[in-house]
N, C-alpha and C positions, 0 to 999 in steps of 0.2 A: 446081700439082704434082699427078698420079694416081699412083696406087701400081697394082699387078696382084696377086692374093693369090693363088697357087699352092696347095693341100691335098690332101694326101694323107696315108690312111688313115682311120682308124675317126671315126665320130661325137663323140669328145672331140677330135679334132683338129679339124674341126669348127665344135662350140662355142668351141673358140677361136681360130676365126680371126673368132667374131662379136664376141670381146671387141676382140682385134686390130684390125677394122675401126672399133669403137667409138672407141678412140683417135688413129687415123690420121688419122678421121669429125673431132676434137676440134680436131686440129690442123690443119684446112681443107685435108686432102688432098682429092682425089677419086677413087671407084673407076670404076677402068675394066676392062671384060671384053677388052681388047684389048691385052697385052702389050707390043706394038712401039710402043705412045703413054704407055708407065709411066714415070717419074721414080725410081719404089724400086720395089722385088719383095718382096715377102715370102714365105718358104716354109715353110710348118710341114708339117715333117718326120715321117715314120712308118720306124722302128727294127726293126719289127716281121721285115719280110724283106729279105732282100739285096735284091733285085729292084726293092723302094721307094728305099733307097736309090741304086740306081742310076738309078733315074729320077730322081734329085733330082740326082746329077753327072752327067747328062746334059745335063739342062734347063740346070743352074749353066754346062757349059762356051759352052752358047748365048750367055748372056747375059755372060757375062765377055768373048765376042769381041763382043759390041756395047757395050760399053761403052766399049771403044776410042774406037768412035766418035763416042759420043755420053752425056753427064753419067749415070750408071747408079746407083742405091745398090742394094745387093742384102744382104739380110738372111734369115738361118736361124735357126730353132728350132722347138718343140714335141718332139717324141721324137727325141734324138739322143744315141745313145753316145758318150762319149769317143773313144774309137775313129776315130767315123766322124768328130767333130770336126775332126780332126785332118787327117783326107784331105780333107775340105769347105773349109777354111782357107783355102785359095788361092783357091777360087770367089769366097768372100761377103767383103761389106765388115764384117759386123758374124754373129755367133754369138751368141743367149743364152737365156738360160732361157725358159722361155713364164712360168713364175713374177714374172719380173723386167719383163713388161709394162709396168707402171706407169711402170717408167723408161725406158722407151722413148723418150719428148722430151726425156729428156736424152742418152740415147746417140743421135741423131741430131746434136745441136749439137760431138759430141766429136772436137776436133782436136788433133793426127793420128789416124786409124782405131785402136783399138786391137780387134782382134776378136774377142777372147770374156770376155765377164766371166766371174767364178769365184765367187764371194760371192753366192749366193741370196737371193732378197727372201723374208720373208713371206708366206705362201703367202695369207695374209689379204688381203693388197694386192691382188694379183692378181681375186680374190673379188669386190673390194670393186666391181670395173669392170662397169659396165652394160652386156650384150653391144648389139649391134646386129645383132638377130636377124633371120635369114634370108625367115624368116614371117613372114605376119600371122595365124596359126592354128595353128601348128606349132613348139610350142617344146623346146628340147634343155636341162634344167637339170642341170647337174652336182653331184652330191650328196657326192664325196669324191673323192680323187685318190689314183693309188699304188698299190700292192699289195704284200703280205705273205707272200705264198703260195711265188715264187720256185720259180718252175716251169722245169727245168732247161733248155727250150729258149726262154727267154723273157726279150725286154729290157728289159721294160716295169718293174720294179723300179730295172734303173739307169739309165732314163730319169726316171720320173716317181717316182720315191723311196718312202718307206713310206706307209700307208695313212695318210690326214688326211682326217678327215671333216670337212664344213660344219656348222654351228650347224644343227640343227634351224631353229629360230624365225627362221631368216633367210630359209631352203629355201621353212618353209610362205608367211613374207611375198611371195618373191617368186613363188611358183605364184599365189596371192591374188590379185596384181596382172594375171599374165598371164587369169586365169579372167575378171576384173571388166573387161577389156581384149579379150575375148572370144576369146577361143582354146580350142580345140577339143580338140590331142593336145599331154600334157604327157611327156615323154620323160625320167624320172631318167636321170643317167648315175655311173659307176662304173665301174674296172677290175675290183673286186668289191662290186657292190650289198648280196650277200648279209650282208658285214660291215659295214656302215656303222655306226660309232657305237661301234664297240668300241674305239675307242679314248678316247672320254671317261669319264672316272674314277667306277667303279662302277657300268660298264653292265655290263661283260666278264665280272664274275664268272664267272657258270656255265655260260660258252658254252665250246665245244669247244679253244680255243687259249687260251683263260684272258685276262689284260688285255694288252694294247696301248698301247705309249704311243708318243710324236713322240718322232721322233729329229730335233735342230736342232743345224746348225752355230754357233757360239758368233763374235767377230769375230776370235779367231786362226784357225779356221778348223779348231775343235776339235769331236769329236763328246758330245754335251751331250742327255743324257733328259731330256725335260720333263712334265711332269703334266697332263694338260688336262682344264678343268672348266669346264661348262657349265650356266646353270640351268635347260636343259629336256632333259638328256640322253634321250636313243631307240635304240631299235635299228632296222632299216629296216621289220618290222612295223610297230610302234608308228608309223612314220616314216607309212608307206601309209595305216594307216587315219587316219590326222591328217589326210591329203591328199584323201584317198578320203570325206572325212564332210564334207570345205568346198561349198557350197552351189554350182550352177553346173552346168552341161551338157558335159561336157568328162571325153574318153580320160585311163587314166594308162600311159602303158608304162616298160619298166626293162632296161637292158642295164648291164653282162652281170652272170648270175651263176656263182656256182663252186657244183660240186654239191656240194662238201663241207661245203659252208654253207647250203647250201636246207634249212630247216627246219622240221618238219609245221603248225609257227604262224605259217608263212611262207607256205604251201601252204592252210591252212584260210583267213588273210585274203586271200587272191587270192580264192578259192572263194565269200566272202563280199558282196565288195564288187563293184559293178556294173561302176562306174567304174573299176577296175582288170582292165585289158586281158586275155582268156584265152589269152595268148602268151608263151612261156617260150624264153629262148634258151640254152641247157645247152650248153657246149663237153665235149661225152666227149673227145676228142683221141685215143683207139684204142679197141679191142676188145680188146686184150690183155695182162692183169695185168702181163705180165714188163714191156712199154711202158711203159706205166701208173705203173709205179713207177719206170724211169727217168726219167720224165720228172716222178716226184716231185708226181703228181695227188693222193697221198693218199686214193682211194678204189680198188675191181673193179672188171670190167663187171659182177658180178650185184650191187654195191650201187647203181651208177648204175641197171640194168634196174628193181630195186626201188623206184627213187624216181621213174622213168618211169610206172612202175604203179602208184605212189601218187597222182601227179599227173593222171593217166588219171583214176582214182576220184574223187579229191575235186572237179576239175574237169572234166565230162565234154566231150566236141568242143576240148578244149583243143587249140594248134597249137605243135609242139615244133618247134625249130630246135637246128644245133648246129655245133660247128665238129670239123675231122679233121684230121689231120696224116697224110700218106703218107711212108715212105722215113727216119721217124725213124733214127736210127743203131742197129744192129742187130736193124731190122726183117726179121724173115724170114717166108716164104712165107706159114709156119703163123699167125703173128704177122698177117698180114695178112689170112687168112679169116676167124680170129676179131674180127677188124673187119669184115669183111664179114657174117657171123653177127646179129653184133648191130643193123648198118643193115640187113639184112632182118627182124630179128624187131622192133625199134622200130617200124620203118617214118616216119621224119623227115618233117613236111612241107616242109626245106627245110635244106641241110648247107652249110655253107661249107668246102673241101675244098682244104687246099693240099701245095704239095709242102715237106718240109721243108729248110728252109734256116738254117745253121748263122751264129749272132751273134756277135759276139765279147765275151768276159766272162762269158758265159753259161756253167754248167758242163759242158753237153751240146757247147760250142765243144770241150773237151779229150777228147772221143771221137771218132772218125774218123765222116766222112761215108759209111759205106760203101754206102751204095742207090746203084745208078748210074741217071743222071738218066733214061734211057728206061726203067727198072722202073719207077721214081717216077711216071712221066708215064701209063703205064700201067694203074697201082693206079688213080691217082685217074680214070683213064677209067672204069675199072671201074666204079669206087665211081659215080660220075655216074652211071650206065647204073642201078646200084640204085633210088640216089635217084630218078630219073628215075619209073620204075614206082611207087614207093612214091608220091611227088608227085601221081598221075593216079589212082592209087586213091583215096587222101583228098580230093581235091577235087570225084571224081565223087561221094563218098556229102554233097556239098552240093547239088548239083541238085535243084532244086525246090523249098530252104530259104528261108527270109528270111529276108534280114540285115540287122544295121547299119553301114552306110561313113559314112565319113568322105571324103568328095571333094577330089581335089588338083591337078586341073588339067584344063583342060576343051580339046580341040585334033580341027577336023574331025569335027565331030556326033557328038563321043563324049565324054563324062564320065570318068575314069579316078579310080579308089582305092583305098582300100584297107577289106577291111572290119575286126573288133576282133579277130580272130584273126591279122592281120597281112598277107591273100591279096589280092592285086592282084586287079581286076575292073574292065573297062569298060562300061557304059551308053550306049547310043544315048540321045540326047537334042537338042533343039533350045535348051537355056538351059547357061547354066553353072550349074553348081554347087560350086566351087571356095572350100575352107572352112563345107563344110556338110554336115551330118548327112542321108542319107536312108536309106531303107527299100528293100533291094533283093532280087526275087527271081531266084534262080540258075538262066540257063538252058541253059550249055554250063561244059564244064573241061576243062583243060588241064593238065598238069603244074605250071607257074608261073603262069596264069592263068583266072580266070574272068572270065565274062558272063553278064550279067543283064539285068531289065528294073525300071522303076520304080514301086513298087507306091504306097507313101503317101509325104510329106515327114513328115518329123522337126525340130522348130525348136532 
């Protein structure tokens, strides 16, 4: 039996499709990269825009007419609304949680289909599955799931529920394992990094939204507050430098954070520790307050500019990424310079820039879409065209520098990587270097990429 794993969307989607494999890996499936020789399909789904979902009933109608023909299972989950449930339903043989993982070999053996469980596992279970990681150098460790923020254009709340941090002591165990196993770049992940841990009892106190607790369905399928206590409770500070002091040669990077929660003891241990990567990935989502608060960011543009300028200071050459939203619902013209304003006075090394698209359940769904789609398509040409210039000035003032990469694949007498600030750069070379650290100096830029030559190895 081969399966085909379909993924879409962000780096937790991702990461679990490494658990996912693990399990399939368990029950003597085999992966295969060639869809038309799968036995089951797997699709972990992304919520996040119409657009993903449509590519996912797209793909679904493919395989639902080959299955006609030939024995098919087809399975959905990761980020999936209700909603979208519901219209998916007829595609897949099976719907369920990415939570409910674990019981994966048992809902394969379940006759008749029945396609979507409702009753959530323990989000511990889930945890508890060894991924079957991607790399042998490059790992993606999840550090909490969820979000609390409930960001009016945004699914990710009633997809992946409230915010649930992982143990501490389990986190550092398995970074430990990956370091002693020799890996390179360890990747925290998070919907918001920035809070991790605030939800164990007695971290929360004096932090900005006060304590946090899990909200667990009970077995009538009641909503039930629970307390949770841990003996090594952290906040993601505390969390880095515990990771950041383990012995070993080896990147830390972290996505994502919310600027509402980037805090200066957040900003001074980056500044601090080596090992923790000078790359910050900050979603502003507009330039303009009135936006800003529809969309229920909870901060301005001059308190994000402020904390751009702080993060400038404390860490100098730092490399700021971010994400934008075009065509929000009652974005107007003016609304959109003062987004353009502030991506030319930041000056981004690198924006993820979409057009907005309205979800359902969301509270920004009950405001009319009013940006029509070629203004929308428009803005974010715009906005590209900034970023673009901003891109080619910061990577020109690295010419002539030397840095450290990290190497991730080697194809036609060239090295290609990435160095700690996050910038893609290729290397002529006649060896590989792939999963290893060297010393590179910079000797062309480009907007998205640099090149360089190779001055010393790094072990």
């Amino acid at each position: 039996m081969k399966y085909f794993l379909q993924v879409f969307g962000c780096q937790m989607n991702i990461s679990d499709s490494e658990r996912v494999q693990s399990v399939l890996n368990s029950l003597g499936y085999l992966k295969t990269l060639d869809e038309s020789k799968a036995d089951l399909i797997v699709v972990i789904a992304c919520a996040v825009r119409q657009s993903a979902v449509d590519r996912v009933s797209g793909r679904a109608g493919y395989w639902l007419k080959r299955s006609k023909n030939k024995h098919l299972i087809t399975l959905l989950t990761g980020c999936v609304l209700e909603y979208d449930k519901k219209r998916l339903a007829k595609y897949f043989d099976y719907i369920f949680p990415i939570k409910d993982l674990k019981r994966l070999p048992e809902l394969l053996k379940r006759k008749p289909v029945q396609p979507i469980i409702k009753t959530p596992a323990p989000l511990d279970e889930y945890f508890d599955i060894k991924p079957k990681y991607n790399s042998t150098f490059q790992a993606l460790v999840p550090i909490s799931t969820g979000c609390n923020k409930v960001c009016s254009y945004c699914a990710v709340p009633f997809t992946r529920g409230r915010e649930i941090s992982r143990d501490p002591d389990i986190i550092v165990r398995e970074v430990k394992d990956l370091v002693r196993r020799g890996y390179r770049e360890i990747t925290l992940l998070g919907q918001n990094v920035n809070s991790y841990g605030w939800d164990f009892k007695g971290v929360a106190v004096n932090l900005p939204q006060g304590k946090v607790y899990i909200q667990q369905l009970n077995n009538q399928g009641q909503l039930k507050i629970k307390k949770r206590q841990v003996k090594n409770p952290m906040d993601f500070s505390l969390l880095l430098k515990t990771i950041a002091s383990l012995p070993g040669n080896f990147w830390i990077r972290f996505i994502t954070s919310h600027p509402y929660d980037l805090s200066d003891k957040l900003i001074e241990t980056i500044a601090k520790y080596p090992k923790l990567t000078p790359y910050l990935h900050l979603p502003v989502q507009s330039g303009s307050d009135k936006i800003l608060k529809a969309m229920n960011r909870q901060y301005t543009s001059e308190k994000y500019q402020k904390l751009i300028d702080k993060i400038r200071h404390k860490i100098p050459g730092a490399t700021i990424s971010t994400d934008i939203i075009v065509g929000f619902c009652g974005e107007t013209k003016a609304d959109f310079q003062k987004t353009c304003a502030l991506v030319k006075n930041i000056k981004f090394d690198m924006a993820y820039i979409a057009k907005y698209s309205s979800r359902p359940g969301t509270a920004a769904a009950n405001r009319p879409d009013d940006v029509p789609k070629i203004v929308k398509a428009r803005r974010e040409k715009y906005l590209n065209d900034l970023l673009k210039k901003a891109a080619l000035s910061n990577n020109q003032k690295l010419v002539g520098k030397n840095l450290e990469v990290l190497f991730e694949k080697y194809k036609k007498g060239f090295a290609y990587g990435k160095t700690s600030g996050f910038k893609n750069i290729r290397v002529p070379s006649a060896k590989d270097f792939t999963g290893k650290f060297k010393i590179v100096k910079v000797t062309k830029a480009t907007p998205w990429h640099l090149s360089g030559e190779l001055v010393t190895k790094k072990l």
